[in-house]
C-alpha positions as CSV (number, residue, x, y, z in Angstrom):
1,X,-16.8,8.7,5.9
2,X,-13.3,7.9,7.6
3,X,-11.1,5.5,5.6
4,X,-8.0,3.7,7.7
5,X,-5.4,2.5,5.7
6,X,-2.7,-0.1,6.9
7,X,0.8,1.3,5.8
8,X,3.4,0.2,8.5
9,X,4.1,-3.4,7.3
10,X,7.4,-4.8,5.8
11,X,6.3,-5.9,2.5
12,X,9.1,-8.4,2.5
13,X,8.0,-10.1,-0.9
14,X,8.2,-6.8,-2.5
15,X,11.7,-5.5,-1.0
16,X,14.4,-5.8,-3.7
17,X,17.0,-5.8,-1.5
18,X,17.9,-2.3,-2.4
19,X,15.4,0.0,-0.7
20,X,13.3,0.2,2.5
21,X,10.4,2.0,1.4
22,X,7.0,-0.1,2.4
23,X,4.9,-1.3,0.3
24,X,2.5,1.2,-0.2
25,X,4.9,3.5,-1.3
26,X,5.8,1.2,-4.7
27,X,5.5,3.4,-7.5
28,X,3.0,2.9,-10.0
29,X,3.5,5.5,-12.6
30,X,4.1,8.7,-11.3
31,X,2.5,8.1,-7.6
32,X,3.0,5.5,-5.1
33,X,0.1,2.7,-4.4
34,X,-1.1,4.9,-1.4
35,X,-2.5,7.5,-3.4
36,X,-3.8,5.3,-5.9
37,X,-5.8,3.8,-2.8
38,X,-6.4,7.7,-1.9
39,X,-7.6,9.1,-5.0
40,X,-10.2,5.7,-5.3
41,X,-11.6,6.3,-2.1
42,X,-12.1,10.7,-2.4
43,X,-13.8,10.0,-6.0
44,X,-16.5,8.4,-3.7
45,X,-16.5,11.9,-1.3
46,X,-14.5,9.8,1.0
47,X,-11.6,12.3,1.5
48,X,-10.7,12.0,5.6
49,X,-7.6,9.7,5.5
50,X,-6.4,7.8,9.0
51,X,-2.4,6.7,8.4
52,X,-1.8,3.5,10.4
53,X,2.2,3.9,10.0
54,X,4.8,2.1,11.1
55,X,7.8,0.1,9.0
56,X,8.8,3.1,6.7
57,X,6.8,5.7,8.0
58,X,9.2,9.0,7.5
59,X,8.6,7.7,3.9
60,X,4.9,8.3,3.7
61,X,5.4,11.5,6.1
62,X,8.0,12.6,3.6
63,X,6.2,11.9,0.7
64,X,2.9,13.8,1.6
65,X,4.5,17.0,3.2
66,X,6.5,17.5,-0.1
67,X,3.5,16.8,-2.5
68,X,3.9,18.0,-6.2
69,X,0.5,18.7,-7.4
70,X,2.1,19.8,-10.6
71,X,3.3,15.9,-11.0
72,X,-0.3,14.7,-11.9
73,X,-2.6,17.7,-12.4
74,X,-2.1,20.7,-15.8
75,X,-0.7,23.6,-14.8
76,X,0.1,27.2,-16.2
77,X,3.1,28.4,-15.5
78,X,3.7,32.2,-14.9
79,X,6.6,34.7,-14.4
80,X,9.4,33.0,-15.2
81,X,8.5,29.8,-12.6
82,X,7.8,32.3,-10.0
83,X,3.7,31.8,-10.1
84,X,2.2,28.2,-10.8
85,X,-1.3,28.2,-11.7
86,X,-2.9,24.7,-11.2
87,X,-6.0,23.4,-13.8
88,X,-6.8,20.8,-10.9
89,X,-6.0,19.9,-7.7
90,X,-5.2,15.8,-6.4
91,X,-5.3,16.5,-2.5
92,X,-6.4,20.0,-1.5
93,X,-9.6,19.1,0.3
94,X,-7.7,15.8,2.1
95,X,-7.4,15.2,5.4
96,X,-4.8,13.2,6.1
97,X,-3.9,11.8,10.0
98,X,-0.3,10.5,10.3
99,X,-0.6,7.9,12.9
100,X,2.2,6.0,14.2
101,X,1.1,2.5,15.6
102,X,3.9,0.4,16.0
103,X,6.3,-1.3,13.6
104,X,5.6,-4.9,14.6
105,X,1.7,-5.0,15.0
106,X,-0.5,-6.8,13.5
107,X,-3.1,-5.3,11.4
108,X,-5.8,-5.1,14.3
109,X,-3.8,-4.1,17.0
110,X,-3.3,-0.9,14.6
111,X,-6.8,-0.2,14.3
112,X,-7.2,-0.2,17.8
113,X,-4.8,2.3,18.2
114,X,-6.8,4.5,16.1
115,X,-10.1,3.9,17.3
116,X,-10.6,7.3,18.9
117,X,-9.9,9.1,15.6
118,X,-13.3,6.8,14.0
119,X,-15.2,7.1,17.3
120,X,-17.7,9.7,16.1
121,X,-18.4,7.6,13.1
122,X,-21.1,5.1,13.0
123,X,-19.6,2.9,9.7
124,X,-16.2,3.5,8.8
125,X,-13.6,2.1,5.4
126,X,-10.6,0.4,6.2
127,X,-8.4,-0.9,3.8
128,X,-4.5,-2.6,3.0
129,X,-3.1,0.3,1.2
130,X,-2.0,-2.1,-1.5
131,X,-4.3,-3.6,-3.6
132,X,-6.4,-1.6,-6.6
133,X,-9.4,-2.6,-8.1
134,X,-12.8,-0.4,-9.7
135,X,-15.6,-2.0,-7.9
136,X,-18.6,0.1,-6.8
137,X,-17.6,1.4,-3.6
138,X,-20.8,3.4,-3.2
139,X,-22.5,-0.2,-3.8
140,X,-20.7,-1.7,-1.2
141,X,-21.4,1.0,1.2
142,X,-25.2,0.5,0.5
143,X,-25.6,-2.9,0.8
144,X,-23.9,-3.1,4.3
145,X,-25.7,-0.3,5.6
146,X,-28.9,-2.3,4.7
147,X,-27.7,-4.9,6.6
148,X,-27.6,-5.9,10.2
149,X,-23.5,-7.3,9.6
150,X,-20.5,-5.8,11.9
151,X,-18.0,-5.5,8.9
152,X,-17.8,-6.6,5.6
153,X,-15.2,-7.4,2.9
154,X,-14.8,-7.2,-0.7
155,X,-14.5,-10.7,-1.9
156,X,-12.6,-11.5,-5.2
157,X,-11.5,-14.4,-7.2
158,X,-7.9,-16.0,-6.8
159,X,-4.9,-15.5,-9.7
160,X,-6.3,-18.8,-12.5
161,X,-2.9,-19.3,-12.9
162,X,-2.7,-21.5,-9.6
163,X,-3.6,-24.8,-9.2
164,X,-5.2,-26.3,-6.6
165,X,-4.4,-30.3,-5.8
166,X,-7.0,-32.8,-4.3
167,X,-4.7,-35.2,-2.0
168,X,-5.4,-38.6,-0.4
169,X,-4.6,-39.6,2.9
170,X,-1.5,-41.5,1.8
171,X,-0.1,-38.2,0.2
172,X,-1.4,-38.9,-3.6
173,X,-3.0,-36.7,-5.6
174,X,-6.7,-37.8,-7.0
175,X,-7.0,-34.3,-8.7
176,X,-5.6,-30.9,-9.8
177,X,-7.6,-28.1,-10.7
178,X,-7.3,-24.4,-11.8
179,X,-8.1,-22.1,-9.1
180,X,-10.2,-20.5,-11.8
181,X,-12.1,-23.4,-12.2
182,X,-13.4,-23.3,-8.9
183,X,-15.5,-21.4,-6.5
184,X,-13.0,-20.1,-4.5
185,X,-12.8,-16.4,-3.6
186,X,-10.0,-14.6,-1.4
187,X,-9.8,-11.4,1.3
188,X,-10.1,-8.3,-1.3
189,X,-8.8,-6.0,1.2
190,X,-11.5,-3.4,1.5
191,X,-13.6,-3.4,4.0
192,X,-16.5,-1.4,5.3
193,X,-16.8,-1.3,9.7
194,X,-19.1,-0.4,12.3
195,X,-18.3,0.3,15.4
196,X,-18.7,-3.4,17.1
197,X,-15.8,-5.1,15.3
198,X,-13.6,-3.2,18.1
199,X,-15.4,-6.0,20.3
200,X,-13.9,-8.8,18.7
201,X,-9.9,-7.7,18.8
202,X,-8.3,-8.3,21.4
203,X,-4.9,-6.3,22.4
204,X,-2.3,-7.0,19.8
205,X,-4.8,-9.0,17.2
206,X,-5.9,-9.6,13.8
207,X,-8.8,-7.6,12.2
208,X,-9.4,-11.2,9.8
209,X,-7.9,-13.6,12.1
210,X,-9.3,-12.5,14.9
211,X,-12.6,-10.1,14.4
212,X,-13.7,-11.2,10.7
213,X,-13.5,-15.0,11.6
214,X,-15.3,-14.5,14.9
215,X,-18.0,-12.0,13.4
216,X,-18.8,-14.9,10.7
217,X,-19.1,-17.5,13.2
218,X,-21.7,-15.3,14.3
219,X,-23.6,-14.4,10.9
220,X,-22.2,-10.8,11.3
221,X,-19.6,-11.1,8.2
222,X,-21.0,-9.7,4.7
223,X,-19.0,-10.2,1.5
224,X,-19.3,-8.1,-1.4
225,X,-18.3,-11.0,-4.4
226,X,-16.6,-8.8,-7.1
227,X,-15.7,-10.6,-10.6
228,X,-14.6,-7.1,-12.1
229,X,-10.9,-5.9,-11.9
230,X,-9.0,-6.5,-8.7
231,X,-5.4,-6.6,-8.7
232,X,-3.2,-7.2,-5.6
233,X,0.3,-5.9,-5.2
234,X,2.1,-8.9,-3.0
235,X,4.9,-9.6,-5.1
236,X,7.3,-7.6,-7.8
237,X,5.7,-9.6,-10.8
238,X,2.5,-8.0,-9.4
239,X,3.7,-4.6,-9.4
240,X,5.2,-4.7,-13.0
241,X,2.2,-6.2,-14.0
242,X,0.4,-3.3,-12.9
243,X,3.2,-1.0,-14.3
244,X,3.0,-2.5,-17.6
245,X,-1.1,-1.6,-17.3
246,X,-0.2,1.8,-16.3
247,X,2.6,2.2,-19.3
248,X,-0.5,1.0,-21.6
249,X,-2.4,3.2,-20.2
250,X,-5.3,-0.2,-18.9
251,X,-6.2,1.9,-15.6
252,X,-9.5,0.6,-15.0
253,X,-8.9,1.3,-11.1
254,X,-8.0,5.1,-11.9
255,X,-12.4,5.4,-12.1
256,X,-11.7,9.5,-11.5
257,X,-10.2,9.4,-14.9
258,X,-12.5,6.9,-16.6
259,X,-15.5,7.4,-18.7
260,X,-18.4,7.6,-15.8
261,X,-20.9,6.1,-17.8
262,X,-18.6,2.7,-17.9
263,X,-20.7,0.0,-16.0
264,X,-18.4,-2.1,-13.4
265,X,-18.3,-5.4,-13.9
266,X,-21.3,-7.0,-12.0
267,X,-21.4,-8.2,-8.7
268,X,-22.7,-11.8,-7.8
């Protein structure tokens, strides 16, 4: 199955004033988010990658055409350097499409620019490039293929650190509340497609504002509601959050290094 990744945004909140690189290409450990994203998605056998580039792009083209294997995989190392026998392999049996679809559009007007590259598939992954997380994909897959739904989305719970605030009509506040504390769930980022959500964006649209929110006015919207680890990557205190993880060596979104017998946190 074909997985589209979004990878040509600015990532303003991340940008540190001192680089350009886009946000998928933040480095968690020894790779960029991207491949993290990547290597979830080919554990599952889904291994045909479509590149929706645009801010930053020569980064990600750069990035991939240069790959070090050796950076992430054992190796034996022969003849003085001159022969490099890799243990294992990260990307060999990829596919990777580097598509350039604009620096300024929005995230559905890029999906339409790649819709002949998924046209021979009857369901489809998309996904923002920049979020981790270990649900089930293969779940996921299942349930929406049992069901009559145009797209769904992996739905997951809001950061319990926020509060939410109950307000009057005169501007006072009856109530505040942890965003924990209530049933309030978010956009995960991954989602699964068949080919009708092309229906619903228009020329330069929104896959969510435009396609997801017409397809639920509809009935045609399923969520997958995911409690278990799901970390976005929207800010810098994200990212070192997720580097400090990494450095402890909490990967629980790196499942092709886990124990496969672990069961994912449940579903609901």
């Amino acid at each position: 199955m074909k997985v589209v990744l979004f990878c040509g945004g600015y990532g303003l909140r991340m940008r540190d004033g001192t680089t350009e690189v886009s946000k998928p290409m933040i480095m968690v450990g020894h790779r960029p988010l991207i491949w993290h994203v990547m290597r979830y998605y080919a554990h599952y056998g889904h291994d045909e990658f479509i590149l929706c580039l645009g801010y930053g792009a020569h980064h990600i083209k750069d990035y991939f055409l240069n790959y070090r294997e050796t950076a992430s995989n054992d190796f034996v190392l022969r003849e003085g350097g001159r022969r490099i026998d890799l243990l294992s392999t990260d990307i060999a049996n990829w596919t990777i499409h580097f598509v350039d679809t604009g620096v300024d559009s929005a995230i559905g007007e890029r999906l339409r620019r790649v819709r002949h590259l998924v046209a021979d598939e009857d369901v489809f992954l998309a996904n923002y490039s920049d979020v981790l997380t270990d649900a089930p994909l293969p779940i996921m897959i299942d349930r929406f293929r049992d069901s009559d739904a145009t797209a769904s989305l992996l739905a997951a719970r809001p950061d319990p650190s926020f509060h939410c605030v109950d307000i009057d009509g005169s501007g006072r506040i009856r109530q505040i509340r942890a965003a924990g504390d209530l049933d309030l769930w978010v956009n995960g980022g991954f989602f699964v497609l068949r080919q009708g959500v092309f229906d619903h964006i228009p020329k330069g649209g929104d896959l969510v504002g435009d396609a997801c929110t017409a397809l639920a006015e509809r009935g045609q919207l399923l969520s997958y509601r995911y409690t278990g680890f799901w970390h976005p990557t929207d800010t810098i205190k994200e990212r070192n959050n997720l580097e400090a993880l990494f450095s402890q060596g909490e990967r629980p979104w790196m499942v092709w290094e886990n124990d496969s017998t672990r069961a994912p946190a449940p579903a609901v």
